[in-house]
C-alpha positions as CSV (number, residue, x, y, z in Angstrom):
1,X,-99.0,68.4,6.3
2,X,-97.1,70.4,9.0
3,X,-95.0,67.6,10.1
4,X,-92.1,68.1,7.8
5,X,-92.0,72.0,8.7
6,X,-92.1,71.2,12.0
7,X,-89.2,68.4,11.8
8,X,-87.1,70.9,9.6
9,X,-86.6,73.4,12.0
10,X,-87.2,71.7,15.0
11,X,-90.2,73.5,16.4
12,X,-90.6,74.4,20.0
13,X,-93.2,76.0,22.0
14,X,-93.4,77.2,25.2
15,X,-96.4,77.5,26.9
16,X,-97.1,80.1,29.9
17,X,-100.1,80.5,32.0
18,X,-102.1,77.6,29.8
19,X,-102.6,75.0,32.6
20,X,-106.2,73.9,32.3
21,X,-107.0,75.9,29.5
22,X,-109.0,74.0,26.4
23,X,-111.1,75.3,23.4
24,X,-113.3,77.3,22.8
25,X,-110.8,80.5,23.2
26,X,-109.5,83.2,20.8
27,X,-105.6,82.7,19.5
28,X,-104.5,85.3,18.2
29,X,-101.1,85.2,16.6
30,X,-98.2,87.0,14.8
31,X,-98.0,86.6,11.0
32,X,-94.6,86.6,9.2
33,X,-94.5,83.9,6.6
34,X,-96.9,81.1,5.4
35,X,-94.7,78.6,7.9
36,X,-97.1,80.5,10.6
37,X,-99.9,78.0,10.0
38,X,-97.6,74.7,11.1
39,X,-96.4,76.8,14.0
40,X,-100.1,77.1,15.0
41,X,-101.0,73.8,14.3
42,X,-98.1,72.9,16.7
43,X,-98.7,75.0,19.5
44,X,-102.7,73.8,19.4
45,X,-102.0,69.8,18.8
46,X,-104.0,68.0,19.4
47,X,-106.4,70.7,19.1
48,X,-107.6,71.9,15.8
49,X,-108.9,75.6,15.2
50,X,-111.3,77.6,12.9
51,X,-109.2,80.1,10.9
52,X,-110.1,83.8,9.9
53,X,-108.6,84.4,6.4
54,X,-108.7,86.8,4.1
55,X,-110.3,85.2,1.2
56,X,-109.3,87.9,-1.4
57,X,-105.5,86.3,-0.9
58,X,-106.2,82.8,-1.2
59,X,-106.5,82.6,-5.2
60,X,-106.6,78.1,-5.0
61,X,-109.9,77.1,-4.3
62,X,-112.5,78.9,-2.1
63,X,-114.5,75.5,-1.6
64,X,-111.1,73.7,0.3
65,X,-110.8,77.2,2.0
66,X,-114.5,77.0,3.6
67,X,-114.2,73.2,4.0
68,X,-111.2,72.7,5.9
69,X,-112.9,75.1,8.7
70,X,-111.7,78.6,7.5
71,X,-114.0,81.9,8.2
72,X,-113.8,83.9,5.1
73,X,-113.4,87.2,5.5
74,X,-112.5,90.3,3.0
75,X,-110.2,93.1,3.8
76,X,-111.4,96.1,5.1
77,X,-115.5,95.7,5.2
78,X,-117.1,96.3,8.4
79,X,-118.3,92.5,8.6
80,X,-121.7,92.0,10.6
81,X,-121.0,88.1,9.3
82,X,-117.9,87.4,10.5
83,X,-118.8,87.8,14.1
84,X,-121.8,85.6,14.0
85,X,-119.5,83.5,12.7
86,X,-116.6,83.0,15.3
87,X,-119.9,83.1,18.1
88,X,-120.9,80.4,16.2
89,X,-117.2,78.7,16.3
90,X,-116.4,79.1,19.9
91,X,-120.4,78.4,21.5
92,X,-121.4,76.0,18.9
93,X,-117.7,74.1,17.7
94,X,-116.4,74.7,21.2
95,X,-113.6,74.9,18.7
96,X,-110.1,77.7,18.8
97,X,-111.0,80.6,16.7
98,X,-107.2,81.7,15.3
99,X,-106.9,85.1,14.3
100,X,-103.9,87.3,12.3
101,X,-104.7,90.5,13.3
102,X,-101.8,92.2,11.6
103,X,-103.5,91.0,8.4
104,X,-100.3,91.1,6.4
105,X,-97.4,89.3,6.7
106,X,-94.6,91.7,8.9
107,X,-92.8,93.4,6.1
108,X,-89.6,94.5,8.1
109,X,-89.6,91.3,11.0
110,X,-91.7,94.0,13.4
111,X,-95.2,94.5,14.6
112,X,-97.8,96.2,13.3
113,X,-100.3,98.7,14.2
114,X,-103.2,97.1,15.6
115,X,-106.9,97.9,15.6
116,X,-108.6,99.3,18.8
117,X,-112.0,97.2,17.5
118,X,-110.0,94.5,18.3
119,X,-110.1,95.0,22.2
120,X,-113.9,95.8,20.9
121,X,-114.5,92.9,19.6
122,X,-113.0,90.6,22.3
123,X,-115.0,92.5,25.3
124,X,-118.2,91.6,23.5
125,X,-117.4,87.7,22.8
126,X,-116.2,86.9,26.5
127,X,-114.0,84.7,26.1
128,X,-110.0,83.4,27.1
129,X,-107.8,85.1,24.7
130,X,-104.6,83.3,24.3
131,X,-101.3,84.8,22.2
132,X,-99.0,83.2,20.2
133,X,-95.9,85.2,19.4
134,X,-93.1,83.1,16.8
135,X,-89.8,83.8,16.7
136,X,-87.5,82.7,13.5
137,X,-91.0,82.4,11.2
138,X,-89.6,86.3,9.1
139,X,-85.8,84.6,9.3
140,X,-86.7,82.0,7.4
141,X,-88.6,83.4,4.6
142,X,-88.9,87.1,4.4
143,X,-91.8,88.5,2.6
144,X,-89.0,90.3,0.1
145,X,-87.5,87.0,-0.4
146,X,-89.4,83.9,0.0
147,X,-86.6,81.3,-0.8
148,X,-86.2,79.1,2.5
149,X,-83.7,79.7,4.8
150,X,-83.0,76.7,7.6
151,X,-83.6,78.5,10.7
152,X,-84.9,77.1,14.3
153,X,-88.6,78.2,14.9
154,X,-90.0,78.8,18.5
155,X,-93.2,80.7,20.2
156,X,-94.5,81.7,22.8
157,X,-97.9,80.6,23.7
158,X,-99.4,82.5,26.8
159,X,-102.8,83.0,28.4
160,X,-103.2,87.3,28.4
161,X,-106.8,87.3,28.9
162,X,-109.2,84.9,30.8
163,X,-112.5,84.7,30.9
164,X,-112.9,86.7,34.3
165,X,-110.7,89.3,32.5
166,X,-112.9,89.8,30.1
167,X,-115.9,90.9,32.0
168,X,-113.5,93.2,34.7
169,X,-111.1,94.7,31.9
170,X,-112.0,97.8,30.2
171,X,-111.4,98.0,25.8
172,X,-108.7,100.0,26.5
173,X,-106.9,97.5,28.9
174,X,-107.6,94.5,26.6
175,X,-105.8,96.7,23.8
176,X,-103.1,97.7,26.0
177,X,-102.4,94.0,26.9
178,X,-102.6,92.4,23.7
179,X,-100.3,95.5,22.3
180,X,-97.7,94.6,24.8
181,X,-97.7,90.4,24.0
182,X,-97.3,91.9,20.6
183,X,-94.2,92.9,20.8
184,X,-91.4,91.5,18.5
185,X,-88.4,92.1,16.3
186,X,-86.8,89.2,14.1
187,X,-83.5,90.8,13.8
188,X,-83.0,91.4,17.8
189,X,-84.6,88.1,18.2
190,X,-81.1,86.7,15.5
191,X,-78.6,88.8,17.5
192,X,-80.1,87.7,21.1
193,X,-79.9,84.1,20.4
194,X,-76.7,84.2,17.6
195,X,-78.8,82.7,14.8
196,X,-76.5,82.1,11.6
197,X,-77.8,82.9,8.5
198,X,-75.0,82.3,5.7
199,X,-76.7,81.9,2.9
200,X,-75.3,84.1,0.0
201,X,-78.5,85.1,-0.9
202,X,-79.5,86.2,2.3
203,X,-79.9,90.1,0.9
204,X,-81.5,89.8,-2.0
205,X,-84.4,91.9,-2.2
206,X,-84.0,94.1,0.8
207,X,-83.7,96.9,-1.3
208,X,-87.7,96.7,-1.7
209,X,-88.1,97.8,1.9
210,X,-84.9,99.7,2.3
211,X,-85.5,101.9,-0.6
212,X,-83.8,104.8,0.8
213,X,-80.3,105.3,1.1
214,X,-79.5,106.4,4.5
215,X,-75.9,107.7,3.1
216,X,-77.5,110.4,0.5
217,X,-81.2,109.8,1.6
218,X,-81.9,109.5,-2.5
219,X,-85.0,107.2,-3.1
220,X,-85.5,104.7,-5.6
221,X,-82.0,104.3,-6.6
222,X,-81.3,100.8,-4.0
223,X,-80.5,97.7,-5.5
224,X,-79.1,94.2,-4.0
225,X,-77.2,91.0,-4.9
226,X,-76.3,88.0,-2.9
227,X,-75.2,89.8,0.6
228,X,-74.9,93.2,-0.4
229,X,-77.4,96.5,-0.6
230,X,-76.0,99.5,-2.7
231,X,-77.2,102.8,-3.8
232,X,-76.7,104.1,-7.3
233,X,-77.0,107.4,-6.5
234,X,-73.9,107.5,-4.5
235,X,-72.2,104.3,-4.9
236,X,-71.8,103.6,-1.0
237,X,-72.5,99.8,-0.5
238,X,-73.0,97.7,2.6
239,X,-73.2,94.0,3.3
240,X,-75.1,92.1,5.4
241,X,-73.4,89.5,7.6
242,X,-74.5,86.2,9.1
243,X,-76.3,87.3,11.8
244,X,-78.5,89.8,9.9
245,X,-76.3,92.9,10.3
246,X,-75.6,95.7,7.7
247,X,-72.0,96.8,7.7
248,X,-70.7,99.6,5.1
């Protein structure tokens, strides 16, 4: 199923610090766009994985959910469950527990805030904790306008965290690593590598995250057509070019 993503926009991964390094571990991954989950697939081939998801936002069928080796989980529960569950994936599957921790797809092509139980969590499981950051996955279908755009897809798949680590590092320098692999920004990440998008519907929508005009700082009053963002308030306009820009 993730072949034809992966031919489309020609998929690469580069691996760093993975030599070795086979399941069971903890991936844990940026999450931008549905395309995510044949970026993952990609990166772990020929490896397959056990998925956390948030079951409340899968509305198609619970029973495929659980059956193709999904861990259910609903948002914001403390979840005794879902722990027993990934222990139960990584000693008993010997299998690549993937997790989103930014629980959302990124609404503006940056990171989010992350949990400190996260760094919790990990120091309690033990185990090699490996990050996959994509690159291009927001480009290509942002979460204020889901129609495709044709854009190359990369990631970066590194080792942060081994197993030695795990037992030496302290909660807060497991957070403070995975914080810093975290790291990203889709529209430095255009500029940097001169990624044309020309698609004349390439700012339609944006006005639903830019909802305030930074001319006369009126909210509400943003709209948007094909490239261009304008205010109603005060009539000032700007467009966005090719390479993800805004120009007034």
């Amino acid at each position: 199923l993730s072949l034809g993503a992966i031919w489309r926009h020609k998929i690469k991964v580069h691996k760093k610090n993975m030599k070795g390094l086979k399941p069971p571990y903890i991936l844990l991954c940026t999450h931008m766009s549905f395309v995510d989950f044949k970026v993952t697939t990609k990166a772990l081939f020929p490896h397959r994985a056990n998925y956390i998801v948030a079951i409340d936002g899968f509305l198609i069928s619970e029973w495929l959910l659980r059956h193709v080796g999904c861990i259910c989980k609903r948002k914001f529960t403390n979840d005794i469950r879902l722990i027993r569950h990934i222990k139960y994936a990584l000693e008993i599957n010997k299998s690549v527990v993937a997790i989103y921790p930014e629980a959302r797809y990124s609404l503006i092509g940056t990171n989010a805030i992350l949990p400190d139980s996260l760094g919790k969590m990990i120091k309690l499981l033990k185990y090699p904790v490996v990050m996959l950051n994509m690159h291009g996955n927001y480009l290509t279908s942002p979460v204020w306008n889901l129609k495709d755009r044709k854009v190359p897809l990369s990631a970066d798949m590194e080792q942060i965290i081994t197993k030695e680590d795990s037992f030496s590092l302290s909660v807060d320098q497991i957070n403070e690593r995975i914080d810093k692999a975290f790291d990203y920004d889709e529209y430095r990440y255009q500029r940097e590598n001169q990624i044309k998008i020309d698609v004349d519907y390439r700012a339609e929508g944006l006005h639903r995250v830019l909802y305030r005009c930074p001319n006369c700082e009126s909210e509400a009053h943003m709209s948007s057509k094909g490239a261009s963002l304008m205010c109603g308030s005060c009539n000032k306009e700007w467009v966005m070019d090719a390479f993800g820009v805004l120009k007034a």
